[in-house]
KEKE-3310 file (N, C-alpha, C; in steps of 0.2 Angstrom, whole numbers, plus 5000, padded with zeros to 4 digits):
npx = (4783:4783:4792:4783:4775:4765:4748:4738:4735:4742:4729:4737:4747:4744:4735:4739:4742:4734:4723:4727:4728:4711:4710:4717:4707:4697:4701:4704:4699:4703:4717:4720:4718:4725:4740:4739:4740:4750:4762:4779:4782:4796:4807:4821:4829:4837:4854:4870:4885:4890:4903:4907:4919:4920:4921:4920:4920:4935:4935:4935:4923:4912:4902:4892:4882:4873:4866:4854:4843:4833:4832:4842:4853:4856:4872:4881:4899:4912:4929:4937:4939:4930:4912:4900:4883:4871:4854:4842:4831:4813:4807:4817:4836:4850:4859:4853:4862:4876:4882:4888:4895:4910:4917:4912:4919:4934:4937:4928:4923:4911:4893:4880:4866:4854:4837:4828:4816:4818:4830:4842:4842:4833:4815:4803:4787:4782:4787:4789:4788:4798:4804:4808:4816:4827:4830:4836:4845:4855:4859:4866:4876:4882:4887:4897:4908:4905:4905:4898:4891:4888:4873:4862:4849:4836:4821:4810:4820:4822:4814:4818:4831:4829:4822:4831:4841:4834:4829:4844:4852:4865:4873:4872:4883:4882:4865:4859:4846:4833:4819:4806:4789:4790:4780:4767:4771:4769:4764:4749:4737:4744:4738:4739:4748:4743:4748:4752:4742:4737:4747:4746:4733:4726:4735:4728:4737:4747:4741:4736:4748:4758:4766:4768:4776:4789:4782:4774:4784:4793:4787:4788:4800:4803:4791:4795:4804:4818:4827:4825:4834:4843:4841:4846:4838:4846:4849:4834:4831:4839:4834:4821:4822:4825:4814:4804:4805:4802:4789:4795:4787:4777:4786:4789:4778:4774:4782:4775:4760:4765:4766:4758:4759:4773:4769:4763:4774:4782:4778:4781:4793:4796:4797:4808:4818:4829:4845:4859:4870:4859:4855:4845:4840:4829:4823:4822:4813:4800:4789:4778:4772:4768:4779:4789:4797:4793:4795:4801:4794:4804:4812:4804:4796:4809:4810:4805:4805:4821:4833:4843:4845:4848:4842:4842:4835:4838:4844:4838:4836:4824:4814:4824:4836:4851:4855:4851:4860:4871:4885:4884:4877:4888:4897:4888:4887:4902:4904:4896:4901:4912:4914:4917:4921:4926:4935:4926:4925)
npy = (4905:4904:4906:4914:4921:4915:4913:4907:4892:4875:4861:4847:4849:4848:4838:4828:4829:4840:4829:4820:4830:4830:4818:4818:4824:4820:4817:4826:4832:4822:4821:4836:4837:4830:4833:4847:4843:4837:4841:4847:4863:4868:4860:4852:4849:4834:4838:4844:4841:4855:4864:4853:4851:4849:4844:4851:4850:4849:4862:4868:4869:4873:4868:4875:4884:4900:4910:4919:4933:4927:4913:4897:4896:4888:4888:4888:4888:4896:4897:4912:4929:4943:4943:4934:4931:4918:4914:4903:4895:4890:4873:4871:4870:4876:4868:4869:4878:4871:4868:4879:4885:4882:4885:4899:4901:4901:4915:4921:4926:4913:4911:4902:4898:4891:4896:4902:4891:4881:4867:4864:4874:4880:4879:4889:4895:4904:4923:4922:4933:4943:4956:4950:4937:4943:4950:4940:4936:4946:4949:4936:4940:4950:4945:4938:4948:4955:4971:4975:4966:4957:4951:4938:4932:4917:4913:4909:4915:4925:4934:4940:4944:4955:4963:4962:4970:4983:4986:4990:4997:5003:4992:4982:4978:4974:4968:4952:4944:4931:4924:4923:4930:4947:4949:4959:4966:4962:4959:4968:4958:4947:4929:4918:4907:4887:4883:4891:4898:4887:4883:4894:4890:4889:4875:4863:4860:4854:4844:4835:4832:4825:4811:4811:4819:4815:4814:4823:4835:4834:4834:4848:4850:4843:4849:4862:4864:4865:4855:4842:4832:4838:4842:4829:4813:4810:4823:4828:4820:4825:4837:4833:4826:4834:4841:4835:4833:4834:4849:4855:4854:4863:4876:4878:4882:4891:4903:4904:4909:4921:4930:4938:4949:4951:4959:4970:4975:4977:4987:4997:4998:5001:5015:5022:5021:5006:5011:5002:4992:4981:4962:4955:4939:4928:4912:4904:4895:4889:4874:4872:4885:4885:4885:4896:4909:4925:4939:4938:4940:4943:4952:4961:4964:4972:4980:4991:4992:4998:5004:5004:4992:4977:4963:4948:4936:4919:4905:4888:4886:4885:4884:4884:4888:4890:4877:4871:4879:4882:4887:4896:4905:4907:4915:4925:4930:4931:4941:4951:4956:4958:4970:4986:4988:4986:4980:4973:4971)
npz = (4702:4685:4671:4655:4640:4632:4637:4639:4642:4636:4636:4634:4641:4653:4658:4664:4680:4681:4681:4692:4703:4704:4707:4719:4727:4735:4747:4754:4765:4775:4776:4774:4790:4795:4793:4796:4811:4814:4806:4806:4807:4812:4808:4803:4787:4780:4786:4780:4789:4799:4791:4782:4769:4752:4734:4719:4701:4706:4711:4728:4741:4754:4767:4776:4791:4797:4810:4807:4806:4816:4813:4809:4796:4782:4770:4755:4753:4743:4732:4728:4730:4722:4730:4724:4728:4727:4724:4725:4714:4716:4714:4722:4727:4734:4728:4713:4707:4706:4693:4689:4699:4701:4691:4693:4704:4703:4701:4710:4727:4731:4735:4744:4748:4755:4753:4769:4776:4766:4759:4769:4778:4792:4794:4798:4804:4796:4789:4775:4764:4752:4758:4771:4770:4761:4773:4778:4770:4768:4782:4782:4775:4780:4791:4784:4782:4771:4760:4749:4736:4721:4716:4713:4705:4704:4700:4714:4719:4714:4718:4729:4728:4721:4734:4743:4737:4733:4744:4749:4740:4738:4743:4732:4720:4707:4698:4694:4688:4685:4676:4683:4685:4692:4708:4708:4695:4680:4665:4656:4656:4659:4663:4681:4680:4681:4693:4704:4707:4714:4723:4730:4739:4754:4763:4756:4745:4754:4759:4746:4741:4747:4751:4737:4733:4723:4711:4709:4710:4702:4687:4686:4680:4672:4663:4660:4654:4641:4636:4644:4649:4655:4668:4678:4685:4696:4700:4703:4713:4721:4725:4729:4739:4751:4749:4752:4767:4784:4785:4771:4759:4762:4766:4754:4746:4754:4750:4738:4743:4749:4739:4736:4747:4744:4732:4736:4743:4732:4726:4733:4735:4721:4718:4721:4706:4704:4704:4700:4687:4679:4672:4665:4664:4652:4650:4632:4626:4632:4637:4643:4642:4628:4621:4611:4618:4617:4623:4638:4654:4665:4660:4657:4669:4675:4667:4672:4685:4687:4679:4671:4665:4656:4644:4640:4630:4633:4622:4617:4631:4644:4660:4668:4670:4675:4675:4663:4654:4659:4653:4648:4656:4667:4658:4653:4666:4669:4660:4662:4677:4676:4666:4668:4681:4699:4712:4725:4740)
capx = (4780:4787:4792:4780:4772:4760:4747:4734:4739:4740:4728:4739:4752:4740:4730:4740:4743:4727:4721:4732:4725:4706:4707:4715:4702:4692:4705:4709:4697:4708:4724:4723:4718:4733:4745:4739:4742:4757:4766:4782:4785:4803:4811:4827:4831:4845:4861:4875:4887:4893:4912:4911:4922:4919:4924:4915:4927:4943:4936:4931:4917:4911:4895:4891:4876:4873:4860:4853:4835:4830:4833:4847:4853:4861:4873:4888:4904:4920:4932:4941:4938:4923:4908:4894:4878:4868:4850:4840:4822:4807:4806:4825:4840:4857:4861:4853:4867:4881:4885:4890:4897:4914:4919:4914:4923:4938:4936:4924:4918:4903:4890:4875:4861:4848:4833:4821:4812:4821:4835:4846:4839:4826:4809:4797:4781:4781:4793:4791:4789:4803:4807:4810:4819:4831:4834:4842:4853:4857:4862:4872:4885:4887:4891:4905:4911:4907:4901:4895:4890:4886:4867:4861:4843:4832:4813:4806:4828:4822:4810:4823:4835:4828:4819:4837:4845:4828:4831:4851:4855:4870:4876:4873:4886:4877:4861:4856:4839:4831:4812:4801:4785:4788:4774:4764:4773:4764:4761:4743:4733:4746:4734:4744:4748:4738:4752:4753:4735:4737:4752:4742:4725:4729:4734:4727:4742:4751:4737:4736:4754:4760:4770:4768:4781:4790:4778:4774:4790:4796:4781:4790:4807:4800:4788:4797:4813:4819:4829:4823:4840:4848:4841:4843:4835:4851:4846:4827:4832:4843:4829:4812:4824:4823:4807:4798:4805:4795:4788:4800:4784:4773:4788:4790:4770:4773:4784:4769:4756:4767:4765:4752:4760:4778:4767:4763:4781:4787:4776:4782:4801:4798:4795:4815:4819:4836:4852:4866:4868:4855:4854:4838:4839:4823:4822:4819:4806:4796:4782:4770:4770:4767:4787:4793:4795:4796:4797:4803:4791:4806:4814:4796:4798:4813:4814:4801:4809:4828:4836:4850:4843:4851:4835:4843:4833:4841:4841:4838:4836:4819:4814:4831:4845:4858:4856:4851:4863:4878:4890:4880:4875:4893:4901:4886:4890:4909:4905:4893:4902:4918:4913:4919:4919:4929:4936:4917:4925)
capy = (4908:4903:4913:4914:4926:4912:4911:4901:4885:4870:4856:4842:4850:4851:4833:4822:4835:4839:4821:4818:4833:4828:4811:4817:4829:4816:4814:4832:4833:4819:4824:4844:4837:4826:4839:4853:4842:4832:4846:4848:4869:4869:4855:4853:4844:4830:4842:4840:4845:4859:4865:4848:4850:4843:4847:4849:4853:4851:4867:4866:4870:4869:4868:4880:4886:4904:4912:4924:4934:4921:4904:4895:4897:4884:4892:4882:4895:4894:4900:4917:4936:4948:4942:4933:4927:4915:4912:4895:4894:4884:4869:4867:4874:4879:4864:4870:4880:4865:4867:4887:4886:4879:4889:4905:4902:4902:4921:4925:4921:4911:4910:4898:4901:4888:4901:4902:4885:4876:4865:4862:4880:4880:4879:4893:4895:4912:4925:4921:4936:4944:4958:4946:4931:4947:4951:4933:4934:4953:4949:4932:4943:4956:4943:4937:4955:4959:4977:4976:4959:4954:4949:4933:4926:4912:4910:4915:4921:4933:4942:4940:4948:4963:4965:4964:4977:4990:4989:4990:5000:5003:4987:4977:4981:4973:4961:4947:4940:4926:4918:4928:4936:4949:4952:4967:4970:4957:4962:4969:4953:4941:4926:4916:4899:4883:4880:4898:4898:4880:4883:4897:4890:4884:4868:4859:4856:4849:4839:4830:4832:4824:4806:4811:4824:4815:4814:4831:4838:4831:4837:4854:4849:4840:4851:4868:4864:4865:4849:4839:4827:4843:4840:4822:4810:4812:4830:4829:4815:4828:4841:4830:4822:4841:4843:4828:4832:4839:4856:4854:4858:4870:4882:4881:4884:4898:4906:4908:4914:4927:4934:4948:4954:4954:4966:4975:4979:4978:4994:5002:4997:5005:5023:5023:5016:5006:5013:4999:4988:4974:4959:4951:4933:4924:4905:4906:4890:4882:4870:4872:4892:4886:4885:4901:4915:4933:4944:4936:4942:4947:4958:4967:4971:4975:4986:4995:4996:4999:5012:5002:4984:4971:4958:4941:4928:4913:4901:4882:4887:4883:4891:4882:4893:4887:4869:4871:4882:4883:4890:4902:4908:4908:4918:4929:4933:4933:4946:4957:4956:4961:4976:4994:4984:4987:4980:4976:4971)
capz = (4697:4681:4665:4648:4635:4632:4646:4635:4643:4631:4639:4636:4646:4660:4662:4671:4687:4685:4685:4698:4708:4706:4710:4726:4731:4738:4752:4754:4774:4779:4774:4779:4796:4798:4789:4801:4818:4812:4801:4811:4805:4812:4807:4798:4784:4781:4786:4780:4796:4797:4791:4776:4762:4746:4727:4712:4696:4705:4717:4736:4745:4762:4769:4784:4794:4800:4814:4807:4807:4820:4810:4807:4787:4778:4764:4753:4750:4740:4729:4731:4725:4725:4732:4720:4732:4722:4725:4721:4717:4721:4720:4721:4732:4733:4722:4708:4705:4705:4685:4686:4704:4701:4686:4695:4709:4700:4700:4714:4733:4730:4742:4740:4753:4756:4758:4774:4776:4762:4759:4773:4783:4797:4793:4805:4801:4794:4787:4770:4762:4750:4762:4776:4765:4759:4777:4781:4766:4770:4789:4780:4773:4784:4796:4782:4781:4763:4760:4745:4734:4718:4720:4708:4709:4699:4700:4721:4722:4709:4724:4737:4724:4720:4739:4747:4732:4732:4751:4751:4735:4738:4745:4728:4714:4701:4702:4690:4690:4680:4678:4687:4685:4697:4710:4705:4688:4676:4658:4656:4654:4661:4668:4684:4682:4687:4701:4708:4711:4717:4730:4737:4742:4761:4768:4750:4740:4756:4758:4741:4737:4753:4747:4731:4731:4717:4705:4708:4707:4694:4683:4683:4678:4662:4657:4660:4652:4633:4637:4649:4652:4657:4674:4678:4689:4700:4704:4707:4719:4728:4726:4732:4746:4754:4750:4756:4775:4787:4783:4767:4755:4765:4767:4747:4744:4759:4745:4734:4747:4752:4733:4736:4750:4738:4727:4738:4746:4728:4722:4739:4732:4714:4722:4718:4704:4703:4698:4697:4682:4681:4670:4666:4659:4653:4644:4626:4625:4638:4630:4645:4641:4619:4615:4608:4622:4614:4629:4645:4661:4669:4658:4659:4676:4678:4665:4675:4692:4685:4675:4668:4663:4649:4644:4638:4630:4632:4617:4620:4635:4645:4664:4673:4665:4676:4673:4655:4649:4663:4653:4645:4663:4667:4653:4653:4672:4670:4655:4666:4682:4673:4665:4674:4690:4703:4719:4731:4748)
cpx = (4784:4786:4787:4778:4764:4755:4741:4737:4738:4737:4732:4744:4749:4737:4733:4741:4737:4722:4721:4730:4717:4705:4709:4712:4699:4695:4706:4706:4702:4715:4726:4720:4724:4738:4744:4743:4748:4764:4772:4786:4795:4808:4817:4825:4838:4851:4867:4880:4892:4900:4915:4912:4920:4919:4919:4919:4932:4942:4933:4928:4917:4905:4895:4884:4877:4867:4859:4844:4831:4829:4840:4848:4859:4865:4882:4893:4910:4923:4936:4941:4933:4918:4903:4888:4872:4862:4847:4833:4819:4808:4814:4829:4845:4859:4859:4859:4876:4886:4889:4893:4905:4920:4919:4918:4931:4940:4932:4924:4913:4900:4884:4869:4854:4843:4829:4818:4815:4829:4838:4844:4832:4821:4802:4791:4778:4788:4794:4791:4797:4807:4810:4814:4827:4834:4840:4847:4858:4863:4867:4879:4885:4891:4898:4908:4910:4902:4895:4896:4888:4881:4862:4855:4839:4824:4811:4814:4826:4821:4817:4828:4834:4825:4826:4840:4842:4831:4839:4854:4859:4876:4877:4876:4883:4871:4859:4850:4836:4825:4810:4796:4784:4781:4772:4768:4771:4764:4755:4740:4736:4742:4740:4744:4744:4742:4751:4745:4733:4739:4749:4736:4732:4728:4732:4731:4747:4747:4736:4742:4759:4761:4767:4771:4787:4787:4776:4778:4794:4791:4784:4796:4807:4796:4789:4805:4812:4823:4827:4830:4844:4847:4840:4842:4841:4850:4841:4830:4835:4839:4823:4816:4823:4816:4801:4800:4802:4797:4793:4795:4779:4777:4788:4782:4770:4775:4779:4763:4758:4766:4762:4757:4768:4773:4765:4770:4785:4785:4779:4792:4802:4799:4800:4816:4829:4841:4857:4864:4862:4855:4848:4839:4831:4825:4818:4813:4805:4789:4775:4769:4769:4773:4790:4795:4799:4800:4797:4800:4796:4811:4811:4798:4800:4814:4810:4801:4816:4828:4839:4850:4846:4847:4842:4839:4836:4841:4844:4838:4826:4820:4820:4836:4849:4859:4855:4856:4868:4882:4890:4880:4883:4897:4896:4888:4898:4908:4903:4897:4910:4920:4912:4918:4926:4928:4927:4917:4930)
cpy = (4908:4909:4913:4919:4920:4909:4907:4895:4878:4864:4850:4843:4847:4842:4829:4824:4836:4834:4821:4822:4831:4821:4812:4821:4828:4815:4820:4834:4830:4821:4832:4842:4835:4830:4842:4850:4838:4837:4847:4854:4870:4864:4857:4849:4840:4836:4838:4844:4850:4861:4859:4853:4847:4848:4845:4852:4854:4860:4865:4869:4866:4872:4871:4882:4894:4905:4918:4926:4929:4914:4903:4894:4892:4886:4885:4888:4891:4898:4906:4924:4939:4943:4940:4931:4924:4910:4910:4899:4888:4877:4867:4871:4876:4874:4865:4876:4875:4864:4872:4887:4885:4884:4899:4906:4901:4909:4925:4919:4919:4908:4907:4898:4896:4892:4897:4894:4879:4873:4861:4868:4878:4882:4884:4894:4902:4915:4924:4926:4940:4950:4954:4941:4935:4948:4945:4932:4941:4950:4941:4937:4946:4950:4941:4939:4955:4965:4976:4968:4958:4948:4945:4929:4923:4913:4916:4920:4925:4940:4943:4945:4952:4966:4968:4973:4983:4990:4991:4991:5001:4998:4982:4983:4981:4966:4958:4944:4936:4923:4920:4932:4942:4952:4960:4969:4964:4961:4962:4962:4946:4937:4922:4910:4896:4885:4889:4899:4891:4880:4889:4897:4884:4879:4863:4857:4852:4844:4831:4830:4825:4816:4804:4816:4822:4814:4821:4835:4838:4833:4843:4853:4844:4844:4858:4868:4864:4859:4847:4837:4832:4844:4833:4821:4812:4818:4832:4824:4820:4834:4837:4828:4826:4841:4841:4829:4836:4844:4857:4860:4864:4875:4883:4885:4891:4904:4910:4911:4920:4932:4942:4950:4956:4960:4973:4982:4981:4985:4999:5004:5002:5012:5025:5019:5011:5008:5008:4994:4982:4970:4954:4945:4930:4916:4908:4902:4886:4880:4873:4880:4892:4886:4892:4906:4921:4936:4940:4940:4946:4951:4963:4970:4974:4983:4994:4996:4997:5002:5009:4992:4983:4966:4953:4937:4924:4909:4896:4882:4886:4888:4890:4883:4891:4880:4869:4874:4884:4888:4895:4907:4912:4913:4925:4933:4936:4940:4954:4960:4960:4969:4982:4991:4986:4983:4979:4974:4977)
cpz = (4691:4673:4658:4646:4633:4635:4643:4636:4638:4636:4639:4639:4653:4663:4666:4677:4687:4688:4690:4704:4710:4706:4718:4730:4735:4747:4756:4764:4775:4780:4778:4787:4798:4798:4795:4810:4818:4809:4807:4805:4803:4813:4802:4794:4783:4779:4784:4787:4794:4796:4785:4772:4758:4740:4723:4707:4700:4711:4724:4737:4750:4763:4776:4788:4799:4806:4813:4805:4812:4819:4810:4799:4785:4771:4764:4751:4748:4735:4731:4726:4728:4727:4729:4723:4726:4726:4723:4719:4720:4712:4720:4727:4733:4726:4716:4705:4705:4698:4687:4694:4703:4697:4690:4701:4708:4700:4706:4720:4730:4736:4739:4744:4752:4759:4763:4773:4770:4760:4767:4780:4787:4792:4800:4800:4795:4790:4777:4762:4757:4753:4768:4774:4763:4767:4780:4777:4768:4780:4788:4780:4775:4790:4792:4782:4775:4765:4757:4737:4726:4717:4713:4712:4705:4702:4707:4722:4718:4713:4728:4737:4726:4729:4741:4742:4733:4741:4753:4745:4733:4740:4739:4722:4708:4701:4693:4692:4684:4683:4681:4683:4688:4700:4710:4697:4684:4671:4658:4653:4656:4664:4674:4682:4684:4695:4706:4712:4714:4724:4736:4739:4749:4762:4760:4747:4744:4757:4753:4737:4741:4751:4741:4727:4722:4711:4701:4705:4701:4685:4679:4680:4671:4660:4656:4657:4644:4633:4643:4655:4654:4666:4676:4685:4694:4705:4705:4711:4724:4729:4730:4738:4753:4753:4752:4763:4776:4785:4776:4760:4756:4764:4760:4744:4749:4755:4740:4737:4750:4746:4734:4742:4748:4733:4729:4742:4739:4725:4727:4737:4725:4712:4716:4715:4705:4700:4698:4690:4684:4674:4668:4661:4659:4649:4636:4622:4631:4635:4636:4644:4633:4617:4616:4612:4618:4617:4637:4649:4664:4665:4657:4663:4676:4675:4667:4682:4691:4681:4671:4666:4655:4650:4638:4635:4630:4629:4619:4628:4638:4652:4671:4670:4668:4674:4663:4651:4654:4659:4650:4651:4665:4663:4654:4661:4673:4665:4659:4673:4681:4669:4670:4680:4693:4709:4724:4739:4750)
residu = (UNK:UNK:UNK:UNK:UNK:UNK:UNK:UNK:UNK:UNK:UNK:UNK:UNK:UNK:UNK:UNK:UNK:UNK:UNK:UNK:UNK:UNK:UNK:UNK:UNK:UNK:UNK:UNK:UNK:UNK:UNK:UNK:UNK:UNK:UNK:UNK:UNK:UNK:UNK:UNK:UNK:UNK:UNK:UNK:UNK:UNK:UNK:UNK:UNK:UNK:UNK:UNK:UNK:UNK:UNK:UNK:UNK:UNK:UNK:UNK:UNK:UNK:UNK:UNK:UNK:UNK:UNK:UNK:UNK:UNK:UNK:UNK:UNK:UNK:UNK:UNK:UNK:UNK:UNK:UNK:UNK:UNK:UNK:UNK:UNK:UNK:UNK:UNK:UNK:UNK:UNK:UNK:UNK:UNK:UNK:UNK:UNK:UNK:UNK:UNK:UNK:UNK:UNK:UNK:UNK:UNK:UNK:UNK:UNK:UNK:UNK:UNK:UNK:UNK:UNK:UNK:UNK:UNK:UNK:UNK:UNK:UNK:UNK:UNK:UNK:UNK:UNK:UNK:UNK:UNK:UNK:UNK:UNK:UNK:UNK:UNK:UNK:UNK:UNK:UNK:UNK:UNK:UNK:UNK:UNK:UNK:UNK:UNK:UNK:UNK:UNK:UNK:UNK:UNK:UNK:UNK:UNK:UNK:UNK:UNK:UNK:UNK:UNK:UNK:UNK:UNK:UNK:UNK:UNK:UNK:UNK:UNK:UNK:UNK:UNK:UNK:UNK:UNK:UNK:UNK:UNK:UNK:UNK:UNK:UNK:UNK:UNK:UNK:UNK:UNK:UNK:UNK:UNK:UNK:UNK:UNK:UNK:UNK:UNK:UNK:UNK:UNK:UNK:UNK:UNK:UNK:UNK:UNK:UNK:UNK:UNK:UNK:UNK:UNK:UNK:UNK:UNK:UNK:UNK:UNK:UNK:UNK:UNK:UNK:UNK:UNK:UNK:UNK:UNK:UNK:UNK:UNK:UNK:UNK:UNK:UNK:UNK:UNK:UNK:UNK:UNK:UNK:UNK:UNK:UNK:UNK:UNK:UNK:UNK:UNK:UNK:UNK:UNK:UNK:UNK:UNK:UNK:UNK:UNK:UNK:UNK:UNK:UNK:UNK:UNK:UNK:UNK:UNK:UNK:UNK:UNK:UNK:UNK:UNK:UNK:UNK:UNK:UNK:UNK:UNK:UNK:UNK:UNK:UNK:UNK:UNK:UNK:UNK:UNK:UNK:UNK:UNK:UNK:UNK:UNK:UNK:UNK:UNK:UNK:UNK:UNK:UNK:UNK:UNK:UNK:UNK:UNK:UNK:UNK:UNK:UNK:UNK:UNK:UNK:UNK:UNK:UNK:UNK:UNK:UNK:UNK:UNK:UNK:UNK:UNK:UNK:UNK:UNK:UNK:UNK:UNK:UNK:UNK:UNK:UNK:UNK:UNK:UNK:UNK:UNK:UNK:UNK:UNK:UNK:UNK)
# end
């Protein structure tokens, strides 16, 4: 679910996806038959093995794999300090945070968490709701020993964020969230996206997406950006690569049918509102929402399930803040993260 104020879509945003979807409608029996009997749920995607090293700025990281909640969880760590856990959205993965990871871990543990079904993590069939997504990263860190984390989430990390936090309010010191409409908290009249109402009709968008993932994918990363070249070909290659293996797209589309039942655990979560600090970034121009965004979606919510929110626009900025605006991201975290803070393991 991506972020806007302007939900009057502009059609020339829309024709060539749509296109693209009603020419393969025609296909869509054969496809979801195949899809259903073929679809391999609990697959992996190309791992890297566990324990690699490798450097990005002059820092190390190593790629690891946990057992937790009943999957196997693929997550990247490094650095040294407090605890930052840094959760991706859809359609992307840990690596979408590759600009800002480097720089914070200069100053902080960073932990990078390929969620439930995507990336490098097992794919089950289920589970993908944002109470259950939140328990996998929750049972990550206790097994690293942190108490208490600094809890960072983009797009579906937005849900995962706030589930884990509203369920574990005392374990997150201060939480960051960006680009989300959360479920159940929408501006009065918000309509949903094409995609949102695409990804949740069953079995049809693996159907007629299915080796045409990069056409697909790549749609959002040009028409949701304020610079385009700020995510290049390089990085959707390393996105669509995950998300063209088995079960790669289902579990991401599973993210969005799990929506309604996020609104429903999230009004169950508002009871209490949050008390630690919170930071809400939104993009401050995405074309396929008209350009100009006033009021970010997710500094709506939040400021209606938390006490203590900071609402960001971000300028030049579109609805992929890390990549668009890294050092922005960066400085802003190092600013939040650093104020009255104390000691979190």
């Amino acid at each position: 679910m991506k972020e806007g104020d302007n939900f009057i879509l502009n059609r020339q945003y829309h024709l060539n996806p749509i296109t693209f979807l009603m020419s393969g409608v025609i296909f869509t029996g054969i496809f979801v038959c195949t899809l259903i009997l073929n679809q391999n749920h609990t697959a992996m995607a190309q791992q890297e093995p566990n324990g690699t090293s490798f450097h990005m700025n002059n820092m190390t990281f190593t790629h690891r794999t946990a057992s937790v909640n009943g999957i196997q969880l693929h997550y990247v760590i490094g650095g040294h300090g407090d605890p930052v856990v840094l959760l991706h959205g859809w359609p992307e993965t840990w690596y979408e945070w590759h600009l800002v990871m480097p720089a914070l871990a200069k100053n902080y543990t960073v932990i990078a968490p390929d969620l439930r079904g995507l990336g490098d993590s097992s794919k089950p069939p289920t589970g993908y709701d944002g109470k259950t997504v939140a328990e996998d990263i929750h049972q990550l860190v206790t097994q690293l020993g942190f108490k208490t984390i600094f809890l960072v989430g983009h797009d579906i990390g937005t849900q995962v964020a706030y589930s884990y936090t509203a369920a574990h309010p005392t374990e997150v010191k201060k939480l960051v969230v960006m680009e989300l409409t959360i479920p159940g908290f929408a501006p009065a009249g918000r309509m949903p996206s094409w995609w949102a109402i695409f990804h949740q009709t069953p079995d049809v968008p693996e159907a007629l997406v299915q080796g045409k993932e990069m056409m697909y994918l790549s749609w959002f990363f040009h028409n949701l950006t304020f610079n385009p070249a700020a995510i290049t070909q390089t990085d959707i290659n390393e996105f669509v690569t995950h998300y063209s293996a088995p079960g790669g797209m289902r579990a991401g589309f599973e993210y969005y049918r799990a929506f309604p039942q996020d609104a429903i655990q999230n009004m169950n979560y508002s009871i209490a509102k949050l008390t630690m600090p919170v930071l809400a970034l939104g993009g401050g121009y995405i074309p396929t929402f008209g350009g100009n965004i006033t009021m970010p979606t997710i500094i709506y919510g939040m400021k209606i399930l938390a006490q203590n929110v900071q609402g960001i626009t971000v300028p030049n900025s579109g609805h992929y803040i890390p990549e668009e605006q890294p050092d922005f991201v960066v400085k802003a975290l190092d600013n939040f993260f650093a104020a009255n803070s104390t000691k979190t393991k």
